[in-house]
PABAMAR-160420 format. One record per residue (C-alpha): residue number from 0; z, y, x. Coordinates in steps of 0.05 Angstrom, whole numbers, padded with zeros to 5 digits. Layout:
// residues N
<NUM,<Z,Y,X>>
...
END
This chain:
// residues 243
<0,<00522,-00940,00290>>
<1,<00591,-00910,00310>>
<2,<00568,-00891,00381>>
<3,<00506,-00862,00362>>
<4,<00548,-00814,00307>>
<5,<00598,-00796,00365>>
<6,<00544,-00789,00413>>
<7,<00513,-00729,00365>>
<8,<00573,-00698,00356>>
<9,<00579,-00683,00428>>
<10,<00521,-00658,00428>>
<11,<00537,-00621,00373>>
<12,<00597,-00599,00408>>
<13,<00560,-00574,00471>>
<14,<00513,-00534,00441>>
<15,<00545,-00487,00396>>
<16,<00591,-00453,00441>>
<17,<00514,-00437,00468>>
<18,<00490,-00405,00404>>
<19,<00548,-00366,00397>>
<20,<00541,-00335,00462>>
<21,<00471,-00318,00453>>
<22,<00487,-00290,00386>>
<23,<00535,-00240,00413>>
<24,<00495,-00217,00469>>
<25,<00453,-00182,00417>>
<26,<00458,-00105,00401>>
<27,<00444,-00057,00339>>
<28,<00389,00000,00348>>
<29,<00385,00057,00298>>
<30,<00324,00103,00301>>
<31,<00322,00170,00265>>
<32,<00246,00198,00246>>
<33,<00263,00268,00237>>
<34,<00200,00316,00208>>
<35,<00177,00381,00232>>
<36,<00118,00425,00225>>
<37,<00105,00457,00289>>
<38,<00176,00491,00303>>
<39,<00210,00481,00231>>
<40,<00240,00432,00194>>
<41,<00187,00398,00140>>
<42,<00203,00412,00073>>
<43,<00154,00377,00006>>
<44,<00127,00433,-00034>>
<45,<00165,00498,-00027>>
<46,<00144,00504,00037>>
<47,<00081,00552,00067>>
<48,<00049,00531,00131>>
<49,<-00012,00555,00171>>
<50,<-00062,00513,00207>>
<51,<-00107,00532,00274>>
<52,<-00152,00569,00222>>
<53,<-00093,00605,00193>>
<54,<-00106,00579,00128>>
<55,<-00046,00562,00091>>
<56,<-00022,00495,00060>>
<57,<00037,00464,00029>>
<58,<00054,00387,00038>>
<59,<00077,00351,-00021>>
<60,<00075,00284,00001>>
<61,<00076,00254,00074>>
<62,<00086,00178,00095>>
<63,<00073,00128,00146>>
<64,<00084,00064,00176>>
<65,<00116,00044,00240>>
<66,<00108,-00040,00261>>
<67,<00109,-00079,00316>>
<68,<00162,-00044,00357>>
<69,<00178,-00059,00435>>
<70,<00231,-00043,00476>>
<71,<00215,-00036,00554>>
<72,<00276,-00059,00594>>
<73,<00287,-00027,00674>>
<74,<00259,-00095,00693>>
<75,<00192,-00090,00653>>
<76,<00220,-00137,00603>>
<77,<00193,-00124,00533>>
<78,<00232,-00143,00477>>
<79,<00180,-00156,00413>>
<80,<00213,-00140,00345>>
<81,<00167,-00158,00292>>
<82,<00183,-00112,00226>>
<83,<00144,-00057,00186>>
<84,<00175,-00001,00164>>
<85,<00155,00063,00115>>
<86,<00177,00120,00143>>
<87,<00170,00164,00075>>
<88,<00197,00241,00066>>
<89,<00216,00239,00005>>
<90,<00262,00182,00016>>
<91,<00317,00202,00065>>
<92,<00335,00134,00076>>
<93,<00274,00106,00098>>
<94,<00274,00151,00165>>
<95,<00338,00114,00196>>
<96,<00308,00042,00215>>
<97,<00364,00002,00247>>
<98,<00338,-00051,00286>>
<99,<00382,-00116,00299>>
<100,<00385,-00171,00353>>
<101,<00366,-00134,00413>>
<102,<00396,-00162,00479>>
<103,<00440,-00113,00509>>
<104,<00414,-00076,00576>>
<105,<00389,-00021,00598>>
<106,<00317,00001,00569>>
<107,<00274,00060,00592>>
<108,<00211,00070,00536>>
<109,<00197,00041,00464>>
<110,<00128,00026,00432>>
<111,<00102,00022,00366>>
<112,<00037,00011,00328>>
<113,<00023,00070,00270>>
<114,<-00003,00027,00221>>
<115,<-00013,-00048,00195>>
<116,<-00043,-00099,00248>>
<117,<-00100,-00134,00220>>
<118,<-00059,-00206,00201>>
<119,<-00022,-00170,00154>>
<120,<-00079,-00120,00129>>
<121,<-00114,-00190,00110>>
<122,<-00063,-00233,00073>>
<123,<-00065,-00178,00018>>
<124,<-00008,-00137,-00022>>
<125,<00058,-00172,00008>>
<126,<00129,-00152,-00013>>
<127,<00184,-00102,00022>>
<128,<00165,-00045,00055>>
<129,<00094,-00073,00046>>
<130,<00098,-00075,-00027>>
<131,<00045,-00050,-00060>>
<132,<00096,-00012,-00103>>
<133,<00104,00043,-00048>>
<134,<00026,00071,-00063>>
<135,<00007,00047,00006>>
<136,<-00041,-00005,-00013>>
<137,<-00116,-00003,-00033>>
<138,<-00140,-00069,-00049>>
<139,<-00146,-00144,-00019>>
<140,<-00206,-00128,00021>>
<141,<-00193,-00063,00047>>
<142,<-00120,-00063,00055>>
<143,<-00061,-00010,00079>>
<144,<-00065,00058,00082>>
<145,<-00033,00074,00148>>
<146,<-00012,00143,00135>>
<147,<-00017,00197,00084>>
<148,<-00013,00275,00081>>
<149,<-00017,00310,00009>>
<150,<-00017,00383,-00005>>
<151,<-00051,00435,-00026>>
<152,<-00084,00495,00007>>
<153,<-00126,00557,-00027>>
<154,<-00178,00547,00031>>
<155,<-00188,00475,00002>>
<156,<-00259,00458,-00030>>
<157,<-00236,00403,-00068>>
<158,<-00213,00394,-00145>>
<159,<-00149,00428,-00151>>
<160,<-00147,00455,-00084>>
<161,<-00116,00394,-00058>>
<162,<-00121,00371,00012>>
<163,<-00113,00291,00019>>
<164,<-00112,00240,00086>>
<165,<-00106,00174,00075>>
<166,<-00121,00135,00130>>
<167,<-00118,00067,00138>>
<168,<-00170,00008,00159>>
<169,<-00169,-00045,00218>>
<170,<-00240,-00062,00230>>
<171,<-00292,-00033,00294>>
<172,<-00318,00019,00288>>
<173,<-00266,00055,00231>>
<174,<-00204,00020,00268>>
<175,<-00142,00074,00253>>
<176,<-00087,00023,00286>>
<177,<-00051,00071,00342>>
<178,<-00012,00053,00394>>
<179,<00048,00100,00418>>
<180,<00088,00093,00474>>
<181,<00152,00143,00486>>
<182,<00193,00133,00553>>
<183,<00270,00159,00551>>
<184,<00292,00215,00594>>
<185,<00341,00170,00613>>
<186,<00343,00093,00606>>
<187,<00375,00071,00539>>
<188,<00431,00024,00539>>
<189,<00447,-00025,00493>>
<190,<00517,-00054,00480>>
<191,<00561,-00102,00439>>
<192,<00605,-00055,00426>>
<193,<00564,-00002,00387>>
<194,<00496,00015,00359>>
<195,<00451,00065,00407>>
<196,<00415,00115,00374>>
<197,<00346,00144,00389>>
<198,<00321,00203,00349>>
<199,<00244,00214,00344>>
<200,<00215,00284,00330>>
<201,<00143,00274,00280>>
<202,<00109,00341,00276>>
<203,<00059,00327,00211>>
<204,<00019,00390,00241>>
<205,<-00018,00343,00291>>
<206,<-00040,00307,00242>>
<207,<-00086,00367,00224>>
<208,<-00100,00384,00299>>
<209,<-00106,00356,00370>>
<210,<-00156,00345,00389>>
<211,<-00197,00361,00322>>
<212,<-00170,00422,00294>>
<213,<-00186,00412,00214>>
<214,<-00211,00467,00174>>
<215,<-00193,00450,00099>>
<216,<-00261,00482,00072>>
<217,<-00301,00436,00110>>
<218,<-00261,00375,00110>>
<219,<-00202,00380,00051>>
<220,<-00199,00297,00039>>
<221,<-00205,00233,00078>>
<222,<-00193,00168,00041>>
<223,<-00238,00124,00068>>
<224,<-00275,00096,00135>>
<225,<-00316,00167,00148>>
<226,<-00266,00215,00192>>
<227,<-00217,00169,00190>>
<228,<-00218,00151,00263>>
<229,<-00216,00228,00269>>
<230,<-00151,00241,00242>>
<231,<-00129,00179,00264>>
<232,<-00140,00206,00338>>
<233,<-00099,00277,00315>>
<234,<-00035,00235,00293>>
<235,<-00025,00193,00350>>
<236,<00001,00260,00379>>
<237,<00059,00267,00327>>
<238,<00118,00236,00361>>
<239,<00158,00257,00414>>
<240,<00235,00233,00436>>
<241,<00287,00283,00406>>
<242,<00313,00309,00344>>
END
């Protein structure tokens, strides 16, 4: 009985200078979503735009989320970081995501799905940033709503002279999950030492354009599977590395 108990202490002993290590060799990430439309600075409500009809339109609500990120390393390495985030406006806190635990190297693009993948769309309303608190939920069956863009626009022909995406849904052929891959102008490093910083640039403007310009008096809501894919395909275009 006494040898086994000294025999698991060395073990013991052995392996947690190894943990430790590996602990350490982890680094902090902190990404800033900073929102534009076109060339300015987005701001809820006061704000006028103009789309590619030149009819104007105000945005009083604008939201999204960002999941399943990867980092690509110089070596092709991908690191996997599993987390969902809601990037959200009117919260300024929301659009500084500081990610944790990412070996420290030297990392040259990062990739992220717009959107919930279709495990999580099925086990229903869940808690944290998927809470259905945050107005990003429809119901059990149909699930998230992967981003939305409220505002209102005198060109509108719906009640109120709203305008209204929501777009969500994971199933072929209304699938609105989007990929986006950004590479660095020059490889990232992470240290020990100190968090690294990458600021993305969202222009909400694609999501009304490119590569289907939308004219609010033909199309002024989407909230469900018809056009969906549509805008969908417009706000993959959104991001871009800078500030």
């Amino acid at each position: 009985m006494t040898r086994r108990v000294q025999i698991f202490f060395g073990i013991l002993f052995t392996l947690s200078p190894c943990a430790t290590n590996a602990q350490h060799s982890k680094g902090l990430l902190s990404i800033g979503f900073n929102h534009y439309v076109d060339s300015v600075k987005l701001k809820l409500d006061t704000a006028i735009y103009k789309n590619e009809f030149g009819q104007t339109y105000n945005i009083s609500n604008f939201k999204y989320y960002i999941s399943n990120i990867e980092l690509i390393s110089e070596t092709g390495k991908i690191v996997y970081l599993k987390e969902y985030f809601l990037i959200n406006e009117d919260i300024e806190t929301s659009k500084k995501v500081i990610l944790s635990s990412i070996p420290k190297g030297k990392y040259t693009s990062i990739r992220f799905m717009i959107g919930v993948d279709s495990l999580h769309n099925c086990k229903g309303a869940q808690s944290g940033a998927l809470d259905p608190v945050n107005a990003m939920f429809w119901t059990w069956n149909t699930g998230y709503i992967f981003m939305k863009l409220e505002g209102k626009s005198s060109a509108s022909t719906a009640t109120g002279k709203t305008i209204e995406y929501h777009i969500g849904g994971y199933k072929e052929p209304a699938n609105c999950i989007r990929t986006v891959t950004l590479n660095f102008d020059s490889p990232l490093t992470i240290t020990l030492k100190q968090t690294s910083d990458i600021q993305i640039r969202v222009n909400a403007a694609e999501v009304l354009k490119t590569p289907t310009a939308i004219d609010f008096s033909k199309l002024p809501t989407v909230n469900d599977s018809k056009n969906a894919t549509l805008i969908a395909d417009n706000y993959i275009d959104m991001f871009s590395i800078g500030k």
